[in-house]
C-alpha positions as CSV (number, residue, x, y, z in Angstrom):
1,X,20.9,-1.0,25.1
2,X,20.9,-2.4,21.5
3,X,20.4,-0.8,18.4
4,X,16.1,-1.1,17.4
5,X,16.3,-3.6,14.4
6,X,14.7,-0.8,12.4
7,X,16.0,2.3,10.9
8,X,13.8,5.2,10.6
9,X,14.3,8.2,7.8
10,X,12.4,10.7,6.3
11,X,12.1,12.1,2.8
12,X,11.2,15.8,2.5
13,X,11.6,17.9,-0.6
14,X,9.6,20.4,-2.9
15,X,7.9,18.8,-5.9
16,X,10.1,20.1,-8.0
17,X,13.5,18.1,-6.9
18,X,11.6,14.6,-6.4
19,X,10.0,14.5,-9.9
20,X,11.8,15.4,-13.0
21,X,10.9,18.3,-15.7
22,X,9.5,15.6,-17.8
23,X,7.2,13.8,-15.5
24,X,6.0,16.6,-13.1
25,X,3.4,17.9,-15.4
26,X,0.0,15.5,-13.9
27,X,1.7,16.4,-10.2
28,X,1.0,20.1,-11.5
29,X,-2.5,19.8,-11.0
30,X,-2.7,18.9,-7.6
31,X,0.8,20.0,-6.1
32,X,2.4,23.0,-6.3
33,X,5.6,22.7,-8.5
34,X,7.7,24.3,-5.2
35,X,5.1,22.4,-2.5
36,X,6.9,20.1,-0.3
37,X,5.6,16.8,0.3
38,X,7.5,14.4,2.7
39,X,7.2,10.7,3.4
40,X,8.2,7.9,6.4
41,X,10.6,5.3,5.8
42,X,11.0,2.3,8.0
43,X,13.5,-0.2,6.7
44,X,15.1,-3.2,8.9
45,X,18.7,-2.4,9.9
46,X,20.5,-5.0,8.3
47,X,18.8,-4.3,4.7
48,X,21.8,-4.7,3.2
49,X,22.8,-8.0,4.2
50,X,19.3,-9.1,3.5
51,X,18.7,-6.9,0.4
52,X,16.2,-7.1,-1.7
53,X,13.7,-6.1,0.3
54,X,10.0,-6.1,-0.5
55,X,8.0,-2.6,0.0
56,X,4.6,-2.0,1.8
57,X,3.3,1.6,0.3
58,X,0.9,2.6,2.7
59,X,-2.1,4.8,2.2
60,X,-3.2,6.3,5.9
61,X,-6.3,7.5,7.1
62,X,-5.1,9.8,9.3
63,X,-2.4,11.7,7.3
64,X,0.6,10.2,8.8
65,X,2.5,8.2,6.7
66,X,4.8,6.5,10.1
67,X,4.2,2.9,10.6
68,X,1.8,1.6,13.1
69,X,4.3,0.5,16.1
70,X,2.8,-2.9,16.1
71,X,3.7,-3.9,12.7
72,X,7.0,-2.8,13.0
73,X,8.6,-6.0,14.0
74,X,6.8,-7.8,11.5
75,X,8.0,-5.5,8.6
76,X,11.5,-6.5,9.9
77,X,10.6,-10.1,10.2
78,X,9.5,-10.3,6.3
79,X,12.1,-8.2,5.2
80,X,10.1,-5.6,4.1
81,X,10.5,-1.6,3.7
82,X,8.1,0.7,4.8
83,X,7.0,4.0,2.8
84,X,4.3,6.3,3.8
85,X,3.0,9.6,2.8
86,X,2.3,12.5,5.4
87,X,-0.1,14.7,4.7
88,X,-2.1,11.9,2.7
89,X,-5.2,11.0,5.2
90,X,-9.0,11.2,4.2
91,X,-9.3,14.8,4.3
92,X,-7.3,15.2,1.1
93,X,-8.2,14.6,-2.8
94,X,-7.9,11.1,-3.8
95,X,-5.9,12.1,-6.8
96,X,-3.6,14.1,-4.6
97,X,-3.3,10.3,-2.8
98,X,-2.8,8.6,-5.4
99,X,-0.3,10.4,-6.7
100,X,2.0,10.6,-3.3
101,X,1.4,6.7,-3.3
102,X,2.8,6.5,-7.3
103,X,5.7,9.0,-5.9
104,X,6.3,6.6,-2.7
105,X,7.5,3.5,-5.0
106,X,10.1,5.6,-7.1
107,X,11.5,6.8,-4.2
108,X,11.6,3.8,-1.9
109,X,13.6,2.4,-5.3
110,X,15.7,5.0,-5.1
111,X,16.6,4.6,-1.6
112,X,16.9,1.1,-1.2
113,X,17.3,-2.7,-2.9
114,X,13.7,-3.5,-3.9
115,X,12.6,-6.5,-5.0
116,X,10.4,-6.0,-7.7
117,X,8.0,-8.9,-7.1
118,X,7.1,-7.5,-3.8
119,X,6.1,-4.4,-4.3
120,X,2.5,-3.9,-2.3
121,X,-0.2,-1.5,-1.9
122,X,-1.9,-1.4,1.4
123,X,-4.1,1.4,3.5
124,X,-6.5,1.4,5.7
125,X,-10.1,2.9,5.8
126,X,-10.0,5.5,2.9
127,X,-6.7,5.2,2.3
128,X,-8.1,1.8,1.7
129,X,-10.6,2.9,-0.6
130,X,-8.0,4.4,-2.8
131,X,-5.3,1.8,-2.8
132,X,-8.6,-0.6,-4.2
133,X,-9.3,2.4,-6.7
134,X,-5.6,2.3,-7.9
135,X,-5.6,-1.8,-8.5
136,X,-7.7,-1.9,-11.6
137,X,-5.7,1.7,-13.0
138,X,-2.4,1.1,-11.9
139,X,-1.8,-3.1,-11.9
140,X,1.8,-2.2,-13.2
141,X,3.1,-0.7,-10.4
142,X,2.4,-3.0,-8.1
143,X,2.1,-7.2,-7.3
144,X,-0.2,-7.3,-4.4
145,X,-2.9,-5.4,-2.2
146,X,-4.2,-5.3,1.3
147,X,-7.4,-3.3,1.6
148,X,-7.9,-2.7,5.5
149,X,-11.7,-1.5,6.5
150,X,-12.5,-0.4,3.7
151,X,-13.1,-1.0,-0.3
152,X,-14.0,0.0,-3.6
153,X,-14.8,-1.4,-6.7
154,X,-14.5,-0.1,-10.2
155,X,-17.7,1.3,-12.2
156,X,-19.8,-0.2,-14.7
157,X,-17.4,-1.0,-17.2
158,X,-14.8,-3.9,-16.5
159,X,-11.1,-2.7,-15.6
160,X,-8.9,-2.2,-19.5
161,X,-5.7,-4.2,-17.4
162,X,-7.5,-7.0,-16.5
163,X,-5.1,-9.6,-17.7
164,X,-2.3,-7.8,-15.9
165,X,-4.9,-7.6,-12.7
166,X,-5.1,-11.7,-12.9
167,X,-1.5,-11.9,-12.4
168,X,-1.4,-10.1,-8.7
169,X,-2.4,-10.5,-5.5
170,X,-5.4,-9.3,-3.1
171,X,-6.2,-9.4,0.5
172,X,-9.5,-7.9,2.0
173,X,-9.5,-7.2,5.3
174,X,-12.6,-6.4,7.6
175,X,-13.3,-6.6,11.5
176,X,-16.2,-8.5,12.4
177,X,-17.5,-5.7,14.3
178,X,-16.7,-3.2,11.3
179,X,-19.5,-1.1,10.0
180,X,-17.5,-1.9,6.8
181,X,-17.6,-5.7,6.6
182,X,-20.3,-5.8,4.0
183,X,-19.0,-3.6,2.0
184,X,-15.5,-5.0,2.4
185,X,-17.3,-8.9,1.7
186,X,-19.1,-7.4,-1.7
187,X,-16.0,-5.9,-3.2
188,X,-13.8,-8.6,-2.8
189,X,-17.0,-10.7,-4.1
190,X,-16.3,-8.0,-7.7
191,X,-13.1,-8.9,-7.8
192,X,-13.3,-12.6,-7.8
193,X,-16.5,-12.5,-10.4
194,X,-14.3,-10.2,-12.7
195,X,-12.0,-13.2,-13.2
196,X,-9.3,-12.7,-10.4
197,X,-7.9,-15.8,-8.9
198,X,-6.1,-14.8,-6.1
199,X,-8.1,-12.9,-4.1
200,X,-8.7,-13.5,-0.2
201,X,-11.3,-12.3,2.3
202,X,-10.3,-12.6,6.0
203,X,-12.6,-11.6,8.8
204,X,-11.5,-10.7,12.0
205,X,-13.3,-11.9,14.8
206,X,-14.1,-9.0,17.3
207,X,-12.4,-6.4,15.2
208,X,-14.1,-2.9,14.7
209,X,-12.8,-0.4,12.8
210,X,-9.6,-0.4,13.5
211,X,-6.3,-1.7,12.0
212,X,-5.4,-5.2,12.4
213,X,-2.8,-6.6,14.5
214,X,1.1,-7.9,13.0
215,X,-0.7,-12.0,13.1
216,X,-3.4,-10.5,10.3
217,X,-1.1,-8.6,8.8
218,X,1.6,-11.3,8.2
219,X,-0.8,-13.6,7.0
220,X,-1.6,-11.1,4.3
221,X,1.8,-10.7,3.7
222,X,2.6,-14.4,3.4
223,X,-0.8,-14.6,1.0
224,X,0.5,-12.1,-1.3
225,X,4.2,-13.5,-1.4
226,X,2.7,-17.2,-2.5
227,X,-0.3,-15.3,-4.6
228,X,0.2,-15.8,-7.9
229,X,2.8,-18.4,-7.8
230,X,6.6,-17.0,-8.6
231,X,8.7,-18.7,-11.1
């Protein structure tokens, strides 16, 4: 039987090794300094022969950071690596998420060849919610977004980066049959009237609430690797 395409690891270490003495103090008030947090890597198996590869941070609902076995291939297809945290699903603090997410980039980095232009933020219901939070606070750190079920916009005040915010990509995602579609629609509305060109709203015909299939997922994909135009 041959080898899967992918390869599958696992990072797993207290706070205190992943994050060095002058960056762990904002961890400190939401981790333990000894606290061990782990995350899922799924990378294709020829990375180096392809290398660099682009990186899909993932922010779950459920608190496993593994990737959904229907993606899989797809990751492999568009060359990208995988990175999710455990531990990270709705019933933990946002800030505690976005954090792990932050975290999930440097080491990714650390582990493999990443293309810097393709570097994305995705999750999925309330993981969704706070990848869409992290967007207006956070455009540095990554080039593109896929908001899955789920969507929030910033407050009454428009977003300090929004310059940087112009020059990345976002991809709203919503079922048809998703108790989230309006909310989902009216977001990605925000985003557009605060100046953003290259946003995109797909709706998925007789999707509930549930994740998208790899089709959906690569168009995304595709969207954000076009969206804005590389040089």
């Amino acid at each position: 039987m041959p080898p899967l395409p992918w390869v599958d690891t696992t990072v797993e270490a207290p706070l205190s090794q992943l994050v060095g003495a002058d960056d762990i103090a904002p961890f400190l008030a939401y981790f333990g300094r000894d606290e061990t947090l782990r995350w899922r890597i799924s990378a294709p198996r020829d990375a180096a022969a392809r290398a660099p590869q682009g990186l899909v941070v993932f922010v779950s609902a459920n608190g496993s950071g593994t990737v959904p076995a229907m993606w899989r291939p797809l990751l492999v297809e568009k060359n990208l690596v995988w990175i999710g945290a455990d531990d990270a699903g709705n019933d933990a603090s946002t800030q505690r998420r976005v954090l792990q997410a932050l975290l999930a980039a440097r080491l990714a980095a650390r582990a493999h060849d990443i293309d810097p232009r393709r570097i994305y933020l995705a999750g999925f219901s309330g993981g969704s919610r706070v990848a869409s939070r992290m967007a207006p606070l956070y455009p540095q750190a990554f080039r593109g977004y896929v908001f899955m079920g789920g969507a929030s916009a910033w407050g009454r005040e428009p977003p300090r980066d929004l310059p940087l915010m112009r020059e990345r990509g976002y991809v709203f995602v919503n079922g048809s049959d998703d108790f989230n579609l309006d909310e989902g629609r009216s977001v990605s509305r925000r985003f557009r009237g605060a100046g953003l060109d290259h946003v995109e709203f797909i709706e998925v015909p007789g999707l509930d609430h549930h994740l998208p299939d790899a089709a959906v997922l690569g168009w995304a994909i595709d969207y954000l690797d076009a969206h804005p135009p590389r040089e």
